[in-house]
MARBA-3410 file (N, C-alpha, C, O; in Angstrom, 1 decimal):
198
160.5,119.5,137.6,161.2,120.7,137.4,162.2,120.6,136.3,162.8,119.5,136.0 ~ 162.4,121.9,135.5,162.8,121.3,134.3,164.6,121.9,134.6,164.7,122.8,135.4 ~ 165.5,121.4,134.1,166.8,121.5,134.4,167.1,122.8,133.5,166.5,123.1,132.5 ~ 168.0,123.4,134.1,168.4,125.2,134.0,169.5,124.5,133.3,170.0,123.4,133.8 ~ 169.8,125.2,131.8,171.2,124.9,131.1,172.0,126.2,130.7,171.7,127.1,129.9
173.5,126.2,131.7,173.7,127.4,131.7,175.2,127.3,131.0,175.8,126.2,130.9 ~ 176.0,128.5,130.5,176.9,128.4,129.7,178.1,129.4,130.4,177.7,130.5,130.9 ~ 179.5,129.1,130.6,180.5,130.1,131.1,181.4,130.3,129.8,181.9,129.3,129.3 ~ 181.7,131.3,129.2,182.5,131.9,128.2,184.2,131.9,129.2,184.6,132.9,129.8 ~ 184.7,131.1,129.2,185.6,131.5,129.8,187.1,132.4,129.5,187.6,132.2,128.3
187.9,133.1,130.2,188.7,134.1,129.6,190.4,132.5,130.1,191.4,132.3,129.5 ~ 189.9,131.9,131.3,191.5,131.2,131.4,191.1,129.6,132.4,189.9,129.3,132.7 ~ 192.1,128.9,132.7,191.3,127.6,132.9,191.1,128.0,134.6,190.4,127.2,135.3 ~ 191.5,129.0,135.2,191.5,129.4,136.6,189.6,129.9,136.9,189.0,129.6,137.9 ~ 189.4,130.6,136.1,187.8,131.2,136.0,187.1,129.9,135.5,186.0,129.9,135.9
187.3,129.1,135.0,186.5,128.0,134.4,186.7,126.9,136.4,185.8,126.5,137.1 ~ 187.3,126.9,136.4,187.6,125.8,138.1,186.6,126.7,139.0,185.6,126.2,139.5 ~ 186.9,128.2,139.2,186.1,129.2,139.8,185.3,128.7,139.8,185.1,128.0,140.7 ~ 184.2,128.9,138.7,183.0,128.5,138.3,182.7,127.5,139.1,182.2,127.7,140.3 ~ 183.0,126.3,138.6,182.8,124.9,138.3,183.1,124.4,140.1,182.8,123.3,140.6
183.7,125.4,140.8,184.0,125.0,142.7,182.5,125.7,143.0,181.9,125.4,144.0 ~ 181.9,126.8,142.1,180.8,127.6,142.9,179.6,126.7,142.9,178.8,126.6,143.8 ~ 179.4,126.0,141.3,178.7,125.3,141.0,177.9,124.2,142.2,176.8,124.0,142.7 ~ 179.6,123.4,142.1,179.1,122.7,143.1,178.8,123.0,144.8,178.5,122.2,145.6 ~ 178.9,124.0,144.9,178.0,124.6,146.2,176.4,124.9,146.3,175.5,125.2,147.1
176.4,124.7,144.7,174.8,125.5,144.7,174.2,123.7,144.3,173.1,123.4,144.7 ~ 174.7,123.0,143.7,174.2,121.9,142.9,174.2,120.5,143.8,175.0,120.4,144.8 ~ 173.2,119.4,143.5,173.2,118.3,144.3,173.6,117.3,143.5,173.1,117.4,142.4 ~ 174.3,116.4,143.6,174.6,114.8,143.1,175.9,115.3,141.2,175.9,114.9,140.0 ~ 176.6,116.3,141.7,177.2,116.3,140.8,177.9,115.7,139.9,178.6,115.0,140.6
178.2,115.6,139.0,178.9,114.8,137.9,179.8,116.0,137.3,179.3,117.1,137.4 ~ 180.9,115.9,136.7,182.0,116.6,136.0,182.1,115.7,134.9,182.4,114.5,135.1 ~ 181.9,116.4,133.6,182.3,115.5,132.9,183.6,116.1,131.5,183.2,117.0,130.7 ~ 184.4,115.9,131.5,185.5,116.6,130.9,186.6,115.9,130.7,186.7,114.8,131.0 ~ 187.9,116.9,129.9,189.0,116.3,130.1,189.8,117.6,131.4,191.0,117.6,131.5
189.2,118.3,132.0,190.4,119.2,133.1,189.6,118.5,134.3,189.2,119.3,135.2 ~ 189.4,117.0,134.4,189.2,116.8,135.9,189.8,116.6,136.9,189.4,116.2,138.0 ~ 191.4,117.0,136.7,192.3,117.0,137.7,192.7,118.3,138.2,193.3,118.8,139.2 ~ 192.1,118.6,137.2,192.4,120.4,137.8,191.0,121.0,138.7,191.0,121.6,139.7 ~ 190.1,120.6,138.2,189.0,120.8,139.0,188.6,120.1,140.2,188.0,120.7,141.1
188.8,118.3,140.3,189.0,118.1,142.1,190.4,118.5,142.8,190.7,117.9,143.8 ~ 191.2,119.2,142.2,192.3,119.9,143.1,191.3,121.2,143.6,191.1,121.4,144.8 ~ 190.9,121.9,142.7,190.6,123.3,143.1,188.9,122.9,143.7,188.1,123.8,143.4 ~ 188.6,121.9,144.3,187.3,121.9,144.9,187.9,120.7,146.1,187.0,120.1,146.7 ~ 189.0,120.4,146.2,189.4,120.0,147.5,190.0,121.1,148.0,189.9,121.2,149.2
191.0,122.2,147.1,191.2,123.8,147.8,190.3,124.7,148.4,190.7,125.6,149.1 ~ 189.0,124.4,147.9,187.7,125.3,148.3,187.2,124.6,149.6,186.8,125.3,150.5 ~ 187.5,122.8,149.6,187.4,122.2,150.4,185.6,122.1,150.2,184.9,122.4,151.2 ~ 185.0,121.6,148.9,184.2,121.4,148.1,184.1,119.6,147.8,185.1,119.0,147.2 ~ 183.4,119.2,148.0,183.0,117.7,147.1,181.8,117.5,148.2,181.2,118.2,149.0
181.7,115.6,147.6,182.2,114.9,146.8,181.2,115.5,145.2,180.1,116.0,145.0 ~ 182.6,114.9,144.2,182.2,115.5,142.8,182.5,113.9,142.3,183.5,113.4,142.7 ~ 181.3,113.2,141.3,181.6,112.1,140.3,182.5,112.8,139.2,182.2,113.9,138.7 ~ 183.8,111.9,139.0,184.1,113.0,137.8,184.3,111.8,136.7,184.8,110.7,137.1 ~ 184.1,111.9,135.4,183.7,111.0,134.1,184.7,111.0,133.0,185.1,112.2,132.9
185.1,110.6,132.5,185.6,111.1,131.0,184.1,111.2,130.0,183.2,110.4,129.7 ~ 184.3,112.4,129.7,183.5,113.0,128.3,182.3,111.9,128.4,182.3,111.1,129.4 ~ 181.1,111.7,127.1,181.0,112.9,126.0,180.5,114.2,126.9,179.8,113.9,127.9 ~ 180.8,115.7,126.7,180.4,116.8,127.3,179.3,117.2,126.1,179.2,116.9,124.9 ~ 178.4,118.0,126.8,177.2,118.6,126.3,177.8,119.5,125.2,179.1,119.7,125.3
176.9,120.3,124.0,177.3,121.0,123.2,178.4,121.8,122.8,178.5,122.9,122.3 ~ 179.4,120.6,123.0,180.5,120.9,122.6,181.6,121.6,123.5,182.7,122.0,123.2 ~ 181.2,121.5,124.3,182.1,122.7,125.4,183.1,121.7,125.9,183.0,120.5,125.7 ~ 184.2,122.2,126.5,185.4,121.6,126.9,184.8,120.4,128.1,185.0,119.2,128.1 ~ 184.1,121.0,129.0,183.6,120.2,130.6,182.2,120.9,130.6,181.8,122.0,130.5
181.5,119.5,131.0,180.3,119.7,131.4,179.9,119.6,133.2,180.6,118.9,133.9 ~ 179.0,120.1,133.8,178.8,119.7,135.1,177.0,119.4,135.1,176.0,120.1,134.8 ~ 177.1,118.0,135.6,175.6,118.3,135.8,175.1,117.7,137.0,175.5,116.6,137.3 ~ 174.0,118.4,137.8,173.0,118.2,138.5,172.0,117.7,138.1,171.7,117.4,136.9 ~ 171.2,117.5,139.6,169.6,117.4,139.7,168.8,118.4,138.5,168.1,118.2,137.5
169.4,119.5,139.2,168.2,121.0,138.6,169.2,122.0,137.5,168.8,123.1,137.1 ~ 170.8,121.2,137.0,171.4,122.3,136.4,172.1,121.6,135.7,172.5,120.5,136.1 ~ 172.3,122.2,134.3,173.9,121.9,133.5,174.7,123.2,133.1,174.3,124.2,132.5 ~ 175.8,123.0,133.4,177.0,124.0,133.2,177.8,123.8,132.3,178.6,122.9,132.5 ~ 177.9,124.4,131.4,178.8,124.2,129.9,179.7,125.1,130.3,179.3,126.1,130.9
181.1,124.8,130.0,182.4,125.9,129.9,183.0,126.1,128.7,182.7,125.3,127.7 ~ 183.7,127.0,128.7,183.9,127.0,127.1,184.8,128.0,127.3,184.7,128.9,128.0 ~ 186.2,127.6,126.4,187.4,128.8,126.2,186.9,129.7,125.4,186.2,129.3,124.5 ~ 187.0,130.6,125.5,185.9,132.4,125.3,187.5,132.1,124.0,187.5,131.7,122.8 ~ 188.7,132.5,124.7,189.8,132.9,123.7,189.8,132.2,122.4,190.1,132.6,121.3
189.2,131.0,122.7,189.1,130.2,121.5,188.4,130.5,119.9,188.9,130.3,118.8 ~ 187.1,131.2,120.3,185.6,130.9,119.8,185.5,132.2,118.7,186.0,133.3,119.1 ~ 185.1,132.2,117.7,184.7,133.0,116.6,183.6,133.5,117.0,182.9,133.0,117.8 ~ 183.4,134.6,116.6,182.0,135.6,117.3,180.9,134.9,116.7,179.9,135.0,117.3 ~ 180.9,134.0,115.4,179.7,133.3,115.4,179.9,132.2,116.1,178.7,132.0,116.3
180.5,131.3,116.7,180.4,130.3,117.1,179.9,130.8,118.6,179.1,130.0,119.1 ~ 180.4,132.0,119.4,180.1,132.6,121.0,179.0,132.9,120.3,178.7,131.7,120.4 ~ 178.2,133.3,119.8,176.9,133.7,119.6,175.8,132.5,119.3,174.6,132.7,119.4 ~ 176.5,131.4,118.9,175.7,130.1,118.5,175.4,129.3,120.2,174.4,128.6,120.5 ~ 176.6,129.8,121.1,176.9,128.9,122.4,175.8,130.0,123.2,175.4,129.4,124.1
175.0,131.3,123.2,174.6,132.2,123.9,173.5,131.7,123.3,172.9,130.9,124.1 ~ 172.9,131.9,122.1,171.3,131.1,122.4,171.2,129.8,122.3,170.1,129.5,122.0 ~ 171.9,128.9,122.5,171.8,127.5,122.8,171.4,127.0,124.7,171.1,126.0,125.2 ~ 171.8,128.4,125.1,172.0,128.3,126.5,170.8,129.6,126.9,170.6,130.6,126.4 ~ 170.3,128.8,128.3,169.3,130.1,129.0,170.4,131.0,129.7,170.0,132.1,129.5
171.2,131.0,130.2,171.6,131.8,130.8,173.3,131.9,130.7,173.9,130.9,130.4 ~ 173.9,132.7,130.8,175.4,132.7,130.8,175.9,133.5,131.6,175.6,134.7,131.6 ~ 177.0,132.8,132.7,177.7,133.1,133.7,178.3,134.2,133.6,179.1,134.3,132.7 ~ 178.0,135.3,134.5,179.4,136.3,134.5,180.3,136.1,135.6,179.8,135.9,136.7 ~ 181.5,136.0,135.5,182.4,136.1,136.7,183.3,136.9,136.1,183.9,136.7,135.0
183.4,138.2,136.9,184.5,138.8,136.8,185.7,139.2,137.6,185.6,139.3,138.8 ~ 186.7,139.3,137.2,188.2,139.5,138.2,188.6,140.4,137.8,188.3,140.9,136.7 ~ 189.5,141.1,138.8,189.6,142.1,138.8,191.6,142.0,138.0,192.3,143.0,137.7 ~ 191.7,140.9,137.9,193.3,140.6,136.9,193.0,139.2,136.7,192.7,138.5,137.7 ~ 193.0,138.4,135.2,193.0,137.1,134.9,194.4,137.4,133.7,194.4,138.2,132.8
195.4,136.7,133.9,196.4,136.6,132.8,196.2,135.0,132.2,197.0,134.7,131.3 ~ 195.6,134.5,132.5,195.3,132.8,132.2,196.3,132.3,133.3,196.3,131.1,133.3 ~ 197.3,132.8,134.3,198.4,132.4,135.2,198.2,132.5,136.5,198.4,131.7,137.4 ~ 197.5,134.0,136.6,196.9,134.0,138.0,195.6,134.7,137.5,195.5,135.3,136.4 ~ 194.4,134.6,138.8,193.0,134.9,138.4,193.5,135.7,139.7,194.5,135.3,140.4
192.7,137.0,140.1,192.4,138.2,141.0,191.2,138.1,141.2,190.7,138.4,140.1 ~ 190.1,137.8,142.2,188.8,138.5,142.2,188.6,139.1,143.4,189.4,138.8,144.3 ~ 187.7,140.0,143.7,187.3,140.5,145.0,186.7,139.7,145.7,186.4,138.7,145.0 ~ 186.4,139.7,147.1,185.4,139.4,147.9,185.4,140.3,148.6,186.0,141.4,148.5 ~ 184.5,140.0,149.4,183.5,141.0,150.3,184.5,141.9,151.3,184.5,143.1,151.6
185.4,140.9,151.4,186.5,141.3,152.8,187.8,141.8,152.2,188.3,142.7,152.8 ~ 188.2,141.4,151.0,189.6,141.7,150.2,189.8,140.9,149.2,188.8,141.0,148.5 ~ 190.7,139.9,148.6,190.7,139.2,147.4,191.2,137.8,147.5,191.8,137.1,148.3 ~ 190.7,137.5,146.1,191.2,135.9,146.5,192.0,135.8,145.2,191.8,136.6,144.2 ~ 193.2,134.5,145.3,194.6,134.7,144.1,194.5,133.2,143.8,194.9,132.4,144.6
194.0,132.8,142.7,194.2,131.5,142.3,195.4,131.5,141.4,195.7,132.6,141.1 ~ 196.5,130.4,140.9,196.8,130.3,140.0,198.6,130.1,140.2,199.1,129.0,140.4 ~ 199.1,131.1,140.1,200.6,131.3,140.2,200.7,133.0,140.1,199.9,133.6,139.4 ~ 201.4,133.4,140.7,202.3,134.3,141.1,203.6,135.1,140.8,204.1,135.4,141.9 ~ 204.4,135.5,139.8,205.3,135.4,139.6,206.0,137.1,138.7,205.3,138.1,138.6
207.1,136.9,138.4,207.4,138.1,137.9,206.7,138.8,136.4,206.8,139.9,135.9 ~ 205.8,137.6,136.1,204.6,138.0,135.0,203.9,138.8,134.9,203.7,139.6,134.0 ~ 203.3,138.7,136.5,201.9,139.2,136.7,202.3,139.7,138.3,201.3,139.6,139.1 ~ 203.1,140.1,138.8,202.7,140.5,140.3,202.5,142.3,140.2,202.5,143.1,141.2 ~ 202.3,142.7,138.8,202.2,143.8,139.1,200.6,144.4,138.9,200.1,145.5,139.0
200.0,143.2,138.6,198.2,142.9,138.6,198.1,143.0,140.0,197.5,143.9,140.4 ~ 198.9,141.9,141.1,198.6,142.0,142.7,198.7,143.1,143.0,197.7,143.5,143.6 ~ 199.8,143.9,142.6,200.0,145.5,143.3,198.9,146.2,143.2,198.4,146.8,144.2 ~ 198.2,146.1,142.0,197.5,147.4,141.1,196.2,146.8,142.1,195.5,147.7,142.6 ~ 195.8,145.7,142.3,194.5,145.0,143.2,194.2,145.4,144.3,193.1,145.7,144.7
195.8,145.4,145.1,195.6,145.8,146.2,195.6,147.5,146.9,195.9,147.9,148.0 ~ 195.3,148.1,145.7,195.6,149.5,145.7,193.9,149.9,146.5,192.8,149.8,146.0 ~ 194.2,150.1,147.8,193.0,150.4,148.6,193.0,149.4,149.5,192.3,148.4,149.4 ~ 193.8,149.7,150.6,193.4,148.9,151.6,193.4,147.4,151.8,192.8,146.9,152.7 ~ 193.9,146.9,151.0,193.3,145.0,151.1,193.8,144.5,152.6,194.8,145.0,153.2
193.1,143.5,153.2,193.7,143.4,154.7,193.0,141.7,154.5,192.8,140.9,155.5 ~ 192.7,141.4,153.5,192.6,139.8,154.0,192.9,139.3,152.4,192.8,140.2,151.6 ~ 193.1,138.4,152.1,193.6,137.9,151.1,193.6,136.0,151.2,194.4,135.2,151.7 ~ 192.3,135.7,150.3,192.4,134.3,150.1,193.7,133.5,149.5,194.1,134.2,148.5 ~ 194.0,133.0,149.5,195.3,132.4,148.7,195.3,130.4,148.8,196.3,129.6,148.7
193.9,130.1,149.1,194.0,128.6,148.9,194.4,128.0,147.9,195.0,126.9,147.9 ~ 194.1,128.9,146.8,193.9,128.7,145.4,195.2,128.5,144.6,195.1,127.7,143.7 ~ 196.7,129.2,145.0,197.7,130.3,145.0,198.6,128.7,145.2,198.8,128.2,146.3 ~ 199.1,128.2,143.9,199.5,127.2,143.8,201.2,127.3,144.1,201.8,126.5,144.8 ~ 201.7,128.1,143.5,203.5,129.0,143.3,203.2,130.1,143.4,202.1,130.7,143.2
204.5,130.5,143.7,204.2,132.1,144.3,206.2,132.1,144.4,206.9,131.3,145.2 ~ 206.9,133.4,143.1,208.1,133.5,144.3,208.3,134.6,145.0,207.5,135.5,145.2 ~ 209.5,134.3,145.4,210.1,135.5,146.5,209.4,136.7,145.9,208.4,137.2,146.4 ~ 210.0,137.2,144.6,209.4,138.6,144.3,208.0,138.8,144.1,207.5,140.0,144.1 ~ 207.3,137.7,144.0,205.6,138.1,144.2,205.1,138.2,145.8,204.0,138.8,146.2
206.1,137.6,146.8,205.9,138.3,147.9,206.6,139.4,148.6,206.3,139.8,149.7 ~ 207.3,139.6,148.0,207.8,140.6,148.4,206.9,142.1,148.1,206.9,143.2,148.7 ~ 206.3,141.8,146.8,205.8,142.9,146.1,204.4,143.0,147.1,204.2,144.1,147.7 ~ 203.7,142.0,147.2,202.4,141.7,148.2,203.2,142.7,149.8,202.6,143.6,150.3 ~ 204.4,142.3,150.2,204.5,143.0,151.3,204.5,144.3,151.5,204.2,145.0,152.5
205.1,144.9,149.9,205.0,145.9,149.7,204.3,146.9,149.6,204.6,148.1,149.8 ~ 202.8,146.2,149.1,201.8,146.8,148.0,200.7,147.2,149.9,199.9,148.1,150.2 ~ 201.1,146.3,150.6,199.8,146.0,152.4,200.0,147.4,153.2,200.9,147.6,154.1 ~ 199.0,148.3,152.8,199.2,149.2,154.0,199.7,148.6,155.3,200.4,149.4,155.8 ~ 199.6,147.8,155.8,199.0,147.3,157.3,199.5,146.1,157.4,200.5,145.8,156.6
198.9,144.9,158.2,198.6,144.1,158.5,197.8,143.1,157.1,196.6,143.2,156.9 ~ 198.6,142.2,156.4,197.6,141.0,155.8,197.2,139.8,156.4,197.9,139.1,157.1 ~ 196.0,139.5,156.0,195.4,137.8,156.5,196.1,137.3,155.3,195.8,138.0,154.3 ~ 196.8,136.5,155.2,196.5,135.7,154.5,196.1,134.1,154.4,196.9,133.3,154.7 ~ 194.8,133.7,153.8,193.8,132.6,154.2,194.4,131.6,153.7,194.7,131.7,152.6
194.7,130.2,154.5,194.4,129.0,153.7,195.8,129.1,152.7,195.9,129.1,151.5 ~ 196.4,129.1,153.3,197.6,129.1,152.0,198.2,127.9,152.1,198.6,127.8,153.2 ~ 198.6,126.7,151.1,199.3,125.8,150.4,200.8,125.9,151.4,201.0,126.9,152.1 ~ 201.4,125.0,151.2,202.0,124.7,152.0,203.8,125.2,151.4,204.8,125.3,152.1 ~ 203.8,125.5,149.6,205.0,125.9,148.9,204.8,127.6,149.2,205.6,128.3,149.8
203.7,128.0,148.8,203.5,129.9,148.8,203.7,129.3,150.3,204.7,128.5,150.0 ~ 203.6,129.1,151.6,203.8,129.1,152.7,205.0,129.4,153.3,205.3,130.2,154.2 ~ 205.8,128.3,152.6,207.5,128.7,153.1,207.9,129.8,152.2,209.0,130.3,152.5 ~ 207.3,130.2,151.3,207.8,131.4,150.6,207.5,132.7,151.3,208.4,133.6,151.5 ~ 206.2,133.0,151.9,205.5,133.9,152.7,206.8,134.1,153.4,207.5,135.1,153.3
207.1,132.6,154.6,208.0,132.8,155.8,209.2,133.2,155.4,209.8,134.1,155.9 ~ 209.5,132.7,154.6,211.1,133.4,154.2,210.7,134.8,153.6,211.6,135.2,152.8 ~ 209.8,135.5,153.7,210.5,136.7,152.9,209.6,138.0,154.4,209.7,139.3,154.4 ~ 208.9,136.9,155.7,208.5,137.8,155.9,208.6,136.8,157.2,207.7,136.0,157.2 ~ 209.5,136.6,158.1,209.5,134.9,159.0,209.0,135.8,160.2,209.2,135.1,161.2
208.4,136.9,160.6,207.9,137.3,161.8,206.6,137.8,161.7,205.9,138.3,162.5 ~ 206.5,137.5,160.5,204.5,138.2,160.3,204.6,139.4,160.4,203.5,139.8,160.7 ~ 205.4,140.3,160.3,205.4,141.8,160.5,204.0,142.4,159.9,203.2,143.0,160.6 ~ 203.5,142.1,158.1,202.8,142.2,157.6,202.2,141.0,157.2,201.0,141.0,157.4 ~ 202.5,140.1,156.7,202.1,138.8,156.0,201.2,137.8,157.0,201.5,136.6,156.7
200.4,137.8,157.9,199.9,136.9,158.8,199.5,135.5,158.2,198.5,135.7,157.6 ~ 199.8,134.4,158.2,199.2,133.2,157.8,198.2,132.8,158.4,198.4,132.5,159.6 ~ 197.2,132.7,157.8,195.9,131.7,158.9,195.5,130.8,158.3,195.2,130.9,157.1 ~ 195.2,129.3,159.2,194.8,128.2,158.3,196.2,127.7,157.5,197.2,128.3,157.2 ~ 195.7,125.9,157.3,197.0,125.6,156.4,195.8,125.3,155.2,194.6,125.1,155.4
196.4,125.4,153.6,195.7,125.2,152.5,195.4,123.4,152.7,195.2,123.0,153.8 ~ 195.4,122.5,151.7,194.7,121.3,151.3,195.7,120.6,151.2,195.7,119.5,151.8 ~ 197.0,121.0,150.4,197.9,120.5,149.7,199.3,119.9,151.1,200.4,119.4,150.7
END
């Protein structure tokens, strides 16, 4: 069987880990080969994802990190970087190219949906927490946050604000943790479940 070579354009290094934690759920006997391999077995011990071999370089066609399998290779590539000829050289070099979309990526924090409500990789802060508000406009009632490295008071405060109801929040890190409790120490809204990795 002949090996699938696939390409992610990426918009920030949070969508590139994304990726590269999904990867290895679908892939066998993985290898990472790059220079962001500390960022990516943190965020696939967050997913609670491995074992991953991870290498220094050479990476395939130039891309920042490569991942390879049995049956796949995965090229990443900073999208912000790349000249429209050069993204267009990386698109037919490759069968196929990843979409992952979020619903807020500032390169600081990543927002995407899931099935149930959203998940928050990255950091949190007076930057971007008005991406959280705007996300959670409709209901959100569960909220992954494994990923959700810092986080301050006013990014939860705004989260407490933004929760009709009752939030899950999943798997959270053990710093966003005592932040949650101090800004909300009875769960009124903010529910913690699960402890994150860290």
């Amino acid at each position: 069987m002949q090996s699938q070579h696939t390409c992610l354009l990426s918009v920030s290094q949070e969508q590139r880990a994304e990726v590269a934690s999904h990867f290895t759920r679908t892939g066998k006997d993985v290898v990472f080969l790059g220079t962001e391999g500390d960022l990516f077995l943190r965020r696939l011990c967050e997913d609670g994802r491995g074992p991953v071999a991870v290498r220094p370089g050479p990476v395939s066609c130039g891309a920042l990190a490569t991942l390879h399998s049995r049956n796949a290779t995965l090229c990443l590539y900073d999208n912000t970087k790349l000249s429209g000829a050069r993204r267009a050289e990386i698109l037919r070099a490759h069968e196929t190219a990843v979409v992952a979309p979020a619903v807020f990526d500032d390169g600081i924090l990543r927002i995407t949906r899931l099935a149930d409500g959203l998940r928050l990789a990255g950091e949190l802060d007076i930057s971007n927490r008005n991406g959280l508000v705007a996300a959670m406009a409709g209901d959100v009632d569960v909220i992954d946050v494994r990923s959700l490295r810092f986080v301050d008071a006013g990014g939860i405060a705004a989260m407490y604000s933004a929760a009709s109801g009752q939030v899950r929040l999943l798997y959270p890190q053990p710093v966003p943790k005592r932040v949650i409790t101090l800004v909300d120490p009875k769960a009124r809204r903010l529910v913690c479940e699960g402890a994150g990795s860290g």
